[in-house]
BAPASE-801802 format. One record per atom (N, C-alpha, C): residue in three letters; chain; atom name; x, y, z. Coordinates in pm, whole numbers, plus 32768, in hexadecimal, padded with zeros to 4 digits. Layout:
rest  kette  atom  px  py  pz
ALA  A  CA  X  Y  Z
...
***
This chain:
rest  kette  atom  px  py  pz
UNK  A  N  6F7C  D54A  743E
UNK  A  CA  700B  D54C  7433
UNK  A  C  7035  D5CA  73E6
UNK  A  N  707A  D625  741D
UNK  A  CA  70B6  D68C  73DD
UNK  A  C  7138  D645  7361
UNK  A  N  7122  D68B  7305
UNK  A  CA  718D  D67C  72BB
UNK  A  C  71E3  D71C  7279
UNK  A  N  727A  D6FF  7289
UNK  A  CA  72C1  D74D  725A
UNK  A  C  72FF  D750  71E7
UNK  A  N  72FB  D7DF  71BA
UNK  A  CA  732E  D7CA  7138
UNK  A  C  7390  D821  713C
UNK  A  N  740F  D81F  70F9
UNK  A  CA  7475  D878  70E5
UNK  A  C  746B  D8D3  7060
UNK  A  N  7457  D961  7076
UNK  A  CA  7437  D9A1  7018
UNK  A  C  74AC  D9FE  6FE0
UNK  A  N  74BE  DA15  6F99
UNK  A  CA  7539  DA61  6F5D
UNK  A  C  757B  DAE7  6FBD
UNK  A  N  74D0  DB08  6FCE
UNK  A  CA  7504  DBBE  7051
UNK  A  C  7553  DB75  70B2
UNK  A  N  754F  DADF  70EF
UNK  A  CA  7576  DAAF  7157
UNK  A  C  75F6  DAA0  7150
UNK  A  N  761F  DA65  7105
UNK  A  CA  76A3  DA40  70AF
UNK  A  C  76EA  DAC7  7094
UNK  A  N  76AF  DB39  7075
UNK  A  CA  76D6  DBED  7057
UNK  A  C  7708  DC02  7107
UNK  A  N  76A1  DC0E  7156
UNK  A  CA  76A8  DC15  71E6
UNK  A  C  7721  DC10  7229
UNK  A  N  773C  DB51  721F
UNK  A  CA  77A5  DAFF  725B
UNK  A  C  781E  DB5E  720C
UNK  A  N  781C  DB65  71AC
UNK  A  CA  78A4  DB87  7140
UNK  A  C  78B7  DC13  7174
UNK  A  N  7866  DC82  7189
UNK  A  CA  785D  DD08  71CA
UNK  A  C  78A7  DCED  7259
UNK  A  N  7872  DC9D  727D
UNK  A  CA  7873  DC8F  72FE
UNK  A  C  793F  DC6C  7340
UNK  A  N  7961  DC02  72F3
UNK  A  CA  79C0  DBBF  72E1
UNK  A  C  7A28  DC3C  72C7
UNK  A  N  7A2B  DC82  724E
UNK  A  CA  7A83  DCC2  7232
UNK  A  C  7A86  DD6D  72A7
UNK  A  N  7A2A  DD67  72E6
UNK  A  CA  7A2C  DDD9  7348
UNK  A  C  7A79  DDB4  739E
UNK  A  N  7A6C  DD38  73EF
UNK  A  CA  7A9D  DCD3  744C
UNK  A  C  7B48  DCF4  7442
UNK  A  N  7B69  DCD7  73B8
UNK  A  CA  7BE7  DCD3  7378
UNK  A  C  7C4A  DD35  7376
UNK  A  N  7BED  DD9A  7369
UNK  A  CA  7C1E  DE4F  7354
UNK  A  C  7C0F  DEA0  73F1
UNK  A  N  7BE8  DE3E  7431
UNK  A  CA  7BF7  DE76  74D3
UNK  A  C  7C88  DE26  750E
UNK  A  N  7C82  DDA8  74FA
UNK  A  CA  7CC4  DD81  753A
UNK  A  C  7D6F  DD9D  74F3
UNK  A  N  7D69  DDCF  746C
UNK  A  CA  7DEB  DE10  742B
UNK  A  C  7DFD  DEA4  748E
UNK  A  N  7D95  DEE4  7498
UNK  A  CA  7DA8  DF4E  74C7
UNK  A  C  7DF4  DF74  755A
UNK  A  N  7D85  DF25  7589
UNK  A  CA  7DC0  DEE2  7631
UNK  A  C  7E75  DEEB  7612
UNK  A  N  7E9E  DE7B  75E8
UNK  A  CA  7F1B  DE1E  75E7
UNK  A  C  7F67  DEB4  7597
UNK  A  N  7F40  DF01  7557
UNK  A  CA  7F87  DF85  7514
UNK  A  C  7F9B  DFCD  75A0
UNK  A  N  7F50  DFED  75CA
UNK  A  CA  7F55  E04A  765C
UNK  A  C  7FA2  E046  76AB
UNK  A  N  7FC8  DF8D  76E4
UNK  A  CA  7FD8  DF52  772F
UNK  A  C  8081  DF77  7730
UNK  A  N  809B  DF4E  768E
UNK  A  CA  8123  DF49  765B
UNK  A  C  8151  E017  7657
UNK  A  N  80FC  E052  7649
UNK  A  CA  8138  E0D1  7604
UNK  A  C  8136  E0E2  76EA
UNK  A  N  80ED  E0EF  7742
UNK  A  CA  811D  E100  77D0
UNK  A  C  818D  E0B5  782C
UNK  A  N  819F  E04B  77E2
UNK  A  CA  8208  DFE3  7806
UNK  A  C  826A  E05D  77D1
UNK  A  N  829D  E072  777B
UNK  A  CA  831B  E0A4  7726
UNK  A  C  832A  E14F  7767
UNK  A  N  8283  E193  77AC
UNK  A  CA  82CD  E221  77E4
UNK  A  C  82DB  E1F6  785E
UNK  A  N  82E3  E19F  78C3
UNK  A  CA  82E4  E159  7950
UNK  A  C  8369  E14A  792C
UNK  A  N  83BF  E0FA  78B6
UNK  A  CA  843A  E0B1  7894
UNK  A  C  8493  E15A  789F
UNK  A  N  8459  E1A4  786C
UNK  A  CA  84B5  E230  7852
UNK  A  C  84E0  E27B  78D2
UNK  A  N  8478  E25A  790D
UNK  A  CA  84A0  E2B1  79E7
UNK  A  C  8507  E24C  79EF
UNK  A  N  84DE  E1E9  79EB
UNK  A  CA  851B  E158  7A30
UNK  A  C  85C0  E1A6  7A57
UNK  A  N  85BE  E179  7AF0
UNK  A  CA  866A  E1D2  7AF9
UNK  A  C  867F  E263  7B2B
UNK  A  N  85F6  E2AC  7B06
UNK  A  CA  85E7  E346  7B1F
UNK  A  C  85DC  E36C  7BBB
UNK  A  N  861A  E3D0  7BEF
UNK  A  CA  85E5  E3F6  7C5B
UNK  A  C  8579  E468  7C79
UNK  A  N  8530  E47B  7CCC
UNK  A  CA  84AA  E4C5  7CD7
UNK  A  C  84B1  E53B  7C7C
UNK  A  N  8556  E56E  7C73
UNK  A  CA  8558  E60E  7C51
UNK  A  C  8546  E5F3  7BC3
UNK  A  N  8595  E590  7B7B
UNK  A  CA  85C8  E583  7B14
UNK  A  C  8539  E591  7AB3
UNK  A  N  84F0  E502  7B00
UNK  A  CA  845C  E4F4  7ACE
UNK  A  C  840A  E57B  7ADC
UNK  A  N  8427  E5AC  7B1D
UNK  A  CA  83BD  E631  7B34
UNK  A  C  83F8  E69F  7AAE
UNK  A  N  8473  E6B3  7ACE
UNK  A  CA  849D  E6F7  7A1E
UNK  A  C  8464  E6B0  79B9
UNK  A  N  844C  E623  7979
UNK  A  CA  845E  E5D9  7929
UNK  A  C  83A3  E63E  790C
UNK  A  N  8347  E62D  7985
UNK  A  CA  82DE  E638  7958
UNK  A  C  82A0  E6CF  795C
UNK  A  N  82F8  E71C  7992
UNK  A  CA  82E1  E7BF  7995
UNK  A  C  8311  E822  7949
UNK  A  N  839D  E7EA  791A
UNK  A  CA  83DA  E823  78E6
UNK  A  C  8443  E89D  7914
UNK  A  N  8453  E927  78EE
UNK  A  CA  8489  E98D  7945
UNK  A  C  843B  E9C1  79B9
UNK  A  N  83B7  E995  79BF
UNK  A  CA  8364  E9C9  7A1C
UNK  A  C  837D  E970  7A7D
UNK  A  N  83D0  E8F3  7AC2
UNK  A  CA  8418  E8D8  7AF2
UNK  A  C  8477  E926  7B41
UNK  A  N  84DF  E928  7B1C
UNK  A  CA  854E  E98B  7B21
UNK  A  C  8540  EA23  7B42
UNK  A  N  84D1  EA73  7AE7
UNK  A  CA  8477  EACA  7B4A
UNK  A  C  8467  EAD8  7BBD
UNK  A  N  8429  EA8D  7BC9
UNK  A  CA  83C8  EA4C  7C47
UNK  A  C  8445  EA49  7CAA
UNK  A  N  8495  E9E8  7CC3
UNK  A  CA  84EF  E9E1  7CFD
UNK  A  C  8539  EA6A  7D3A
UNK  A  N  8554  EAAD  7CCA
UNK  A  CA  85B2  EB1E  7CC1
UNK  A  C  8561  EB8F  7D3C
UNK  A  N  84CD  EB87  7D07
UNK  A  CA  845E  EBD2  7D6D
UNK  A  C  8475  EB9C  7DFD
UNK  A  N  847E  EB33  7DF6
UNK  A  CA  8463  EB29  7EA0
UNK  A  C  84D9  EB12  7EE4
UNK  A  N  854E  EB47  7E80
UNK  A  CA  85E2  EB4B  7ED7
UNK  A  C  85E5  EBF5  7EE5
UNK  A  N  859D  EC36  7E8A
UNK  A  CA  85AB  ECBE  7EA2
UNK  A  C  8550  ED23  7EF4
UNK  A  N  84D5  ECCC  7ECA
UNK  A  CA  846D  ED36  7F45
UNK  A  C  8434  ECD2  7FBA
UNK  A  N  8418  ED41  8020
UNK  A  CA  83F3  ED1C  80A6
UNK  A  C  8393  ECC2  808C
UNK  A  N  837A  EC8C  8106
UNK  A  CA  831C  EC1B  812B
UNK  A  C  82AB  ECBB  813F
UNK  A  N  82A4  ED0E  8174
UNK  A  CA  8223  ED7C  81A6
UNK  A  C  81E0  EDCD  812B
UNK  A  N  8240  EDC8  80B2
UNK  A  CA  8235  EDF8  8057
UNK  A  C  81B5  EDDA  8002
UNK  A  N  816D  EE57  7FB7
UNK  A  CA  80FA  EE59  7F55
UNK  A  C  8127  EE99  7ED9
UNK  A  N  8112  EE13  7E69
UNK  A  CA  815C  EE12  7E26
UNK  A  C  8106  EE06  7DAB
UNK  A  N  80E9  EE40  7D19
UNK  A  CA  8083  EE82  7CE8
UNK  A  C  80D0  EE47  7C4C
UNK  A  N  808B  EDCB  7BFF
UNK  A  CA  8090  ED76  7B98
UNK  A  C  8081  EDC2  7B0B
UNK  A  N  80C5  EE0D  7A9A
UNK  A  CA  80A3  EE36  7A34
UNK  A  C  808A  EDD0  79D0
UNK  A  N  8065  ED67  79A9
UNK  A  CA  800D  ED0E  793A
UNK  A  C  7F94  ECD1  7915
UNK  A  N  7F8B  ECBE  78CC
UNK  A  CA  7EF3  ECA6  78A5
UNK  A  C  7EFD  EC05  7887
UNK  A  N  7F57  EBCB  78B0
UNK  A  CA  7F58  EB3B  78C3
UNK  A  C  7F4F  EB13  7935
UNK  A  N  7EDA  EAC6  7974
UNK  A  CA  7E87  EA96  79DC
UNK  A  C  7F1F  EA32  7A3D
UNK  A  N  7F2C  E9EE  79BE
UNK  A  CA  7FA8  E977  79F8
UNK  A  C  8003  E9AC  7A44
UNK  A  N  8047  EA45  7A05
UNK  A  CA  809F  EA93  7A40
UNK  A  C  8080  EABC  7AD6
UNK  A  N  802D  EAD3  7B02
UNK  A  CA  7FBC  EB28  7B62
UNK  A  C  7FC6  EABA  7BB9
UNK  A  N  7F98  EA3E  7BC5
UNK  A  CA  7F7A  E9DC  7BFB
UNK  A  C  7FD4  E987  7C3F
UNK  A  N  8064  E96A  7BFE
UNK  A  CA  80D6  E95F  7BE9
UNK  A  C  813C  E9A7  7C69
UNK  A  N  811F  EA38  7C17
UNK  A  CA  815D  EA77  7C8D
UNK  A  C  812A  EA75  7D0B
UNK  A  N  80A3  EA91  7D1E
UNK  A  CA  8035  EA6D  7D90
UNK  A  C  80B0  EA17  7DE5
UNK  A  N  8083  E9AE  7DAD
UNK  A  CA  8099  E925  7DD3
UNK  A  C  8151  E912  7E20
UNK  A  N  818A  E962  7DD0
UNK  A  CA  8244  E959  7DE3
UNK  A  C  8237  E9C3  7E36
UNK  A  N  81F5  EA21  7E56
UNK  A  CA  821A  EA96  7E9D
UNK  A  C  81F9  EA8C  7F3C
UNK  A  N  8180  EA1C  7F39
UNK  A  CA  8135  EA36  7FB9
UNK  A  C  81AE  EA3F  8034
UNK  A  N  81AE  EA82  8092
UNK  A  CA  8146  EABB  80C6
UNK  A  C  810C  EB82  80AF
UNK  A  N  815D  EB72  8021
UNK  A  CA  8156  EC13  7FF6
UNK  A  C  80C5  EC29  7FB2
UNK  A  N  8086  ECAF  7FDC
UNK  A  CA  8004  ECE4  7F9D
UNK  A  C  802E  ECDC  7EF2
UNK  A  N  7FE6  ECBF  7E8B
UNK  A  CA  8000  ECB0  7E14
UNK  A  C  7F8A  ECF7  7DBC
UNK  A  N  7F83  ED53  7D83
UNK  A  CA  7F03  ED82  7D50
UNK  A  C  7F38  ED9E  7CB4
UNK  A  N  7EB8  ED98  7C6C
UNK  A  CA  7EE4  ED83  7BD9
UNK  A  C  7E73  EDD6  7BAA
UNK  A  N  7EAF  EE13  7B21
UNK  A  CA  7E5E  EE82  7ABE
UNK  A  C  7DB4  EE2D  7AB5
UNK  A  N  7D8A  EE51  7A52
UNK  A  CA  7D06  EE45  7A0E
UNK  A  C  7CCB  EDC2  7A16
UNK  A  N  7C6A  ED8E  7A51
UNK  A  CA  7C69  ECF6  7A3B
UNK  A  C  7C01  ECD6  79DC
UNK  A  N  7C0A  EC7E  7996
UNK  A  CA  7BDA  EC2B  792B
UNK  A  C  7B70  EBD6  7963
UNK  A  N  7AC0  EC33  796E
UNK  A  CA  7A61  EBDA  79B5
UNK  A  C  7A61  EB77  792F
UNK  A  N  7A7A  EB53  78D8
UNK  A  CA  7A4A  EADA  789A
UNK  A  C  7A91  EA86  78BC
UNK  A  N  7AFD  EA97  78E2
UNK  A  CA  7B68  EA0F  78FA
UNK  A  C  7B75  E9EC  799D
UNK  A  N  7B83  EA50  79D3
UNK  A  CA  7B88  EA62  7A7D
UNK  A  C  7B07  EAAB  7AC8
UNK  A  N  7AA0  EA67  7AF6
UNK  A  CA  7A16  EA99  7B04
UNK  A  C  7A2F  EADD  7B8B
UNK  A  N  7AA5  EA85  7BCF
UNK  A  CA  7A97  EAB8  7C5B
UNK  A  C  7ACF  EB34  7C7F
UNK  A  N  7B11  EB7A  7C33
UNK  A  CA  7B59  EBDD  7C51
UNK  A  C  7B22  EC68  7C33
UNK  A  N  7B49  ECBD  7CB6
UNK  A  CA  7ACD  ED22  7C9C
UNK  A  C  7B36  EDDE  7C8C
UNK  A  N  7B82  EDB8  7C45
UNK  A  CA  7BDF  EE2D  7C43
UNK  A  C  7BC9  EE7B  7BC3
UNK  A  N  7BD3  EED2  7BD0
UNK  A  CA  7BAA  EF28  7B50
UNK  A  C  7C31  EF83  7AF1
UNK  A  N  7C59  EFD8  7AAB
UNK  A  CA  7CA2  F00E  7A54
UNK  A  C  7CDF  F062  7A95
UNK  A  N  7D89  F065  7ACC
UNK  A  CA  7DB4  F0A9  7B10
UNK  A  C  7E28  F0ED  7ACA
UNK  A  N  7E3B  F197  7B0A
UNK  A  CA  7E85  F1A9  7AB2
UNK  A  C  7F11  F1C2  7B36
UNK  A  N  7F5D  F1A6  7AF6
UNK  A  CA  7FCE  F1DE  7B78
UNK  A  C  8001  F257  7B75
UNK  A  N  7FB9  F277  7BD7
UNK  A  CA  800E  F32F  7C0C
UNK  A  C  804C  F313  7C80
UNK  A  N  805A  F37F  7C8F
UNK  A  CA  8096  F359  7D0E
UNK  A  C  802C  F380  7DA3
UNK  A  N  7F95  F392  7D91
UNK  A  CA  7F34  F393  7DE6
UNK  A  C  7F06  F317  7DEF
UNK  A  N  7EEF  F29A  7D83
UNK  A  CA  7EF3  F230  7D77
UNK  A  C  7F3F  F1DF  7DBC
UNK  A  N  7FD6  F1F0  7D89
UNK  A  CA  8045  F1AB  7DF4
UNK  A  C  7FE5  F19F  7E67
UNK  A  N  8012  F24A  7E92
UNK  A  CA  801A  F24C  7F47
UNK  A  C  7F83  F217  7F72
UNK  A  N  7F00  F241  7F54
UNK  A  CA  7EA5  F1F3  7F60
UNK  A  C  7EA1  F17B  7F76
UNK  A  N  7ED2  F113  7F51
UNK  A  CA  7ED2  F085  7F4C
UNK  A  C  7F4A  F079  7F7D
UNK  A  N  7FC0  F099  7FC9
UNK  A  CA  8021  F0B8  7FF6
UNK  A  C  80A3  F04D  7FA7
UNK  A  N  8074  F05B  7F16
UNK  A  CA  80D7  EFE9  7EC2
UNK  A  C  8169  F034  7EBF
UNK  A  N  8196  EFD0  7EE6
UNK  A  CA  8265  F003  7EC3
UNK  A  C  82A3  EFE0  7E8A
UNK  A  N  8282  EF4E  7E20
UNK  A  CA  82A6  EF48  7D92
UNK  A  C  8222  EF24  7D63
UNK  A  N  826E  EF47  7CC2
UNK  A  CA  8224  EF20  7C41
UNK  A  C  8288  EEC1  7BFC
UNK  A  N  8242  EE50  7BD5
UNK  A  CA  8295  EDFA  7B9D
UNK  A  C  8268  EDFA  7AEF
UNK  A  N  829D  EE04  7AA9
UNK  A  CA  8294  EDDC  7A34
UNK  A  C  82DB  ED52  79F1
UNK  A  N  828B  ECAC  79F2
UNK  A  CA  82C4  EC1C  79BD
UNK  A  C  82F0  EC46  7931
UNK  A  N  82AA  EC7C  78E0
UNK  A  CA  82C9  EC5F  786A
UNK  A  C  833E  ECAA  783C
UNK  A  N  837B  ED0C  787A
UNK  A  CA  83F0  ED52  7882
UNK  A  C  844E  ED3A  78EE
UNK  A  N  844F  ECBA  794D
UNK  A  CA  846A  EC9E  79E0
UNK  A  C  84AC  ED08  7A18
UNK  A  N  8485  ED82  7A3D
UNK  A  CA  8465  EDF4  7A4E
UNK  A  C  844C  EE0C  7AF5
UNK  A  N  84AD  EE25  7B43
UNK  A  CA  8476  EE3A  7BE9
UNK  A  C  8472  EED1  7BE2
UNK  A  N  8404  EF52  7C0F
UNK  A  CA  8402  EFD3  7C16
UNK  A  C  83EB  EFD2  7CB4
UNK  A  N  842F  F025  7CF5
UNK  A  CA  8425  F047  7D89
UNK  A  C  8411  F0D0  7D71
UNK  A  N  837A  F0D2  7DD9
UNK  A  CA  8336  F143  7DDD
UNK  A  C  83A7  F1AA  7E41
UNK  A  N  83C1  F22E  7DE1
UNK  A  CA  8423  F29F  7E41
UNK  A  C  83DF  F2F2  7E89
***
């Protein structure tokens, strides 16, 4: 016959055990409540509104870009913020979008290197603006 004994580590264990249990399921129910309340804040919003809410002026940018340049247009990104780059990508399509220096630690896939803009550059890559987000900035190549 096996016999059990309850030993103090066991009793340490359960009590470890218990209060982890406790501090997850606060955490959970914290989460739950802090995504309920930014869901409550769109609540009412329409697509555009929400899209400012989470972009900010690079929004409105964005917008401003693809009321002003062509759909054929190659159009050449001055920032070193990935989001910016991606963003516009994304709002511009179906326009060529090419961006300065890329950051292999953050963006592995991107294989563009340090460009400087002359105007052999421009015409090379046949870009006809330069956009600058952080100055919302449209330059049309003359």
């Amino acid at each position: 016959m096996i016999r059990t004994t309850r030993t103090f580590s066991t009793y340490v264990l359960a009590a470890l055990f218990a209060a982890w249990l406790i501090g997850a399921c606060w955490n959970t129910a914290t989460r739950i409540a802090a995504t309920a309340k930014g869901l409550n804040r769109t609540w009412g919003m329409d697509r555009d509104a929400k899209r400012r809410l989470l972009s900010g002026h690079l929004a409105d940018f964005a917008e401003r870009c693809r009321r002003e340049i062509p759909q054929n247009s190659t159009v050449f990104v001055v920032s070193d913020a990935l989001e910016s780059y991606y963003q516009l990508s994304y709002y511009l399509y179906p326009r060529k979008v090419l961006r300065n220096a890329a950051d292999r630690r953050v963006d592995r896939f991107a294989d563009n290197t340090q460009a400087a803009l002359t105007p052999e550059f421009l015409k090379s890559n046949n870009i006809s603006y330069v956009l600058v987000p952080g100055e919302s900035r449209i330059i049309r190549k003359q």
